[in-house]
C-alpha positions in Angstrom: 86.7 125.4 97.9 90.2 124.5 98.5 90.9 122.5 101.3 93.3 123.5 104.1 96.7 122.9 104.6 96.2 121.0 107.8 94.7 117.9 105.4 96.7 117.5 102.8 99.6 114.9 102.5 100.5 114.6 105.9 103.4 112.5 106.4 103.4 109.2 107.1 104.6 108.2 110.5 107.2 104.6 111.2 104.5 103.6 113.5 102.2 103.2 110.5 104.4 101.9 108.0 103.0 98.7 106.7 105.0 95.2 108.4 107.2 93.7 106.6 106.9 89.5 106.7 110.7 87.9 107.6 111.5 86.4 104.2 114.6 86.4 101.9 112.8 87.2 98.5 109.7 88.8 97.6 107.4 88.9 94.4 106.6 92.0 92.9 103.4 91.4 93.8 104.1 91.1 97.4 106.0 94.1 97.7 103.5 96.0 95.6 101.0 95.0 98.6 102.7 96.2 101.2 103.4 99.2 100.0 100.2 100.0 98.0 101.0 100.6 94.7 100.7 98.8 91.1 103.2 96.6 90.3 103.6 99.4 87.3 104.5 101.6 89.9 107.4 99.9 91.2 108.8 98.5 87.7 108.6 102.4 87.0 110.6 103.5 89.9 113.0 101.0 89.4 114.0 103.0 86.1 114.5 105.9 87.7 116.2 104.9 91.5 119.2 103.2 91.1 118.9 102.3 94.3 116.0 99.9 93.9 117.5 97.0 92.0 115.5 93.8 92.4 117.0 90.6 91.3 116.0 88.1 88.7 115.5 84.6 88.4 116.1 82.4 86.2 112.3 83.1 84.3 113.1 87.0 84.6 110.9 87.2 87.5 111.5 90.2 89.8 112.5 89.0 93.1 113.2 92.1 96.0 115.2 91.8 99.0 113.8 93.1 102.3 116.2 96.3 101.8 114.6 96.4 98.2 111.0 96.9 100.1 112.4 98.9 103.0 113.9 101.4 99.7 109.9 100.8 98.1 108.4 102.1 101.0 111.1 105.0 101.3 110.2 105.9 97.6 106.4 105.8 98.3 106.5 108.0 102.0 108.8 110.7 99.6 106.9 110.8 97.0 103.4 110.5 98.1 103.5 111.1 101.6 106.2 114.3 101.5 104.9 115.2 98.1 108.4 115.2 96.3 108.8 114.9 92.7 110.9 111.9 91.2 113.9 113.9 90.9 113.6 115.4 94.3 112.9 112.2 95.5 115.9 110.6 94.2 118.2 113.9 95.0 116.8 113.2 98.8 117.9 109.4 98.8 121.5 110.0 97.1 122.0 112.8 99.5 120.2 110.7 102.3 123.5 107.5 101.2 126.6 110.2 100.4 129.0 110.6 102.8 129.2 114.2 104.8 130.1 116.8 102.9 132.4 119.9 104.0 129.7 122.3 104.6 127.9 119.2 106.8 131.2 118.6 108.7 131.5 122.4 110.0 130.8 123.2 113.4 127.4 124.8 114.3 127.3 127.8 116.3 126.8 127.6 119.4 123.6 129.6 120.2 121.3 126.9 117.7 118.3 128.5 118.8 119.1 132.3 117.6 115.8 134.0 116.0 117.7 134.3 112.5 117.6 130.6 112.3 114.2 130.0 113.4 112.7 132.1 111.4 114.8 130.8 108.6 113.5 127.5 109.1 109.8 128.9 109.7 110.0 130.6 106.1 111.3 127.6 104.6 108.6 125.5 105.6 106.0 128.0 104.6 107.3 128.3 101.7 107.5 124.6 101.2 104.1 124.5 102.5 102.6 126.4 100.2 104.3 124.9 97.2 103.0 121.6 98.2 99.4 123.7 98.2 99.9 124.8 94.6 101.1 121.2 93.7 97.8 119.5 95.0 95.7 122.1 93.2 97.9 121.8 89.8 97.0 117.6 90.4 93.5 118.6 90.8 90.9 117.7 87.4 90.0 120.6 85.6 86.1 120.7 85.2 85.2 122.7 81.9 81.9 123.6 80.8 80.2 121.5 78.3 80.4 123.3 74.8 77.3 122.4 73.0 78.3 121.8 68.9 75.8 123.0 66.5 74.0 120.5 64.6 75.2 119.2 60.9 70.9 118.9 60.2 70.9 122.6 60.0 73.4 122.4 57.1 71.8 120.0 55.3 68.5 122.0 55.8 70.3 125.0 53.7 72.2 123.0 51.0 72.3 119.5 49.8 75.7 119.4 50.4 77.7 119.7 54.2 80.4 121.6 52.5 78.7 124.9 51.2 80.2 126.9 48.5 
């Protein structure tokens, strides 16, 4: 039975983001302890958010800045605490770093709470809602039933051979 809504990916909130120590450089295994991931994890992401560009020493060692974390932890709360995909992910920071655009820059209209836009926003996050729903069910194992296979002994039983003519 599916779970509800209620318990699923809740987002994380700043008071419960992990503390990060007051250095100048991290490991990757530092920073892949504070924010709870492989160190897989965060050589992936750096292939695909080029905004998380660690730098290297002289042995090729990965060494992050604290804004290097601080973008870590951004990735993780998107992707596994909102539930984004990589690509939204990464559509949400470089929209999250460009300037305003026009359409941001126009004036609201005065009456904000007007019932159109509410209930725009309250069928947008259904809708987003349930999409995360379907999402956690598509990540969910499929359990198939065990398919018994017949037995080569009763083809040798038959024929001398296992390829019968």
């Amino acid at each position: 039975m599916p779970t509800p809504l209620s318990t699923r990916r809740v987002p994380i909130p700043s008071s419960d983001l992990p503390s990060i120590p007051n250095r100048l450089y991290f490991k990757i295994g530092d920073v892949a302890r504070i924010c709870e991931v492989e160190p897989y994890v965060l050589r992936f992401w750096e292939t695909q958010f080029p905004q998380l560009k660690p730098n290297k020493s002289g042995t090729g060692q990965r060494l992050y800045r604290r804004r290097d974390v601080e973008m870590a932890l951004e990735i993780k709360r998107l992707v596994h605490g909102e539930g984004y995909t990589i690509a939204g992910a990464r559509q949400a920071l470089e929209q999250g770093h460009r300037r305003p655009t026009l359409q941001a820059r126009l004036p609201l209209p005065e009456n904000d709470d007007s019932p159109g836009r509410n209930s725009l926003a309250a069928t947008i996050g259904h809708a987003r809602a349930e999409l995360r729903e379907i999402a956690s069910l598509l990540a969910e194992p499929v359990s198939r039933p065990h398919r018994r296979r017949s037995k080569m002994s009763t083809l040798a039983a038959y024929s001398d051979s296992l390829f019968p003519s």
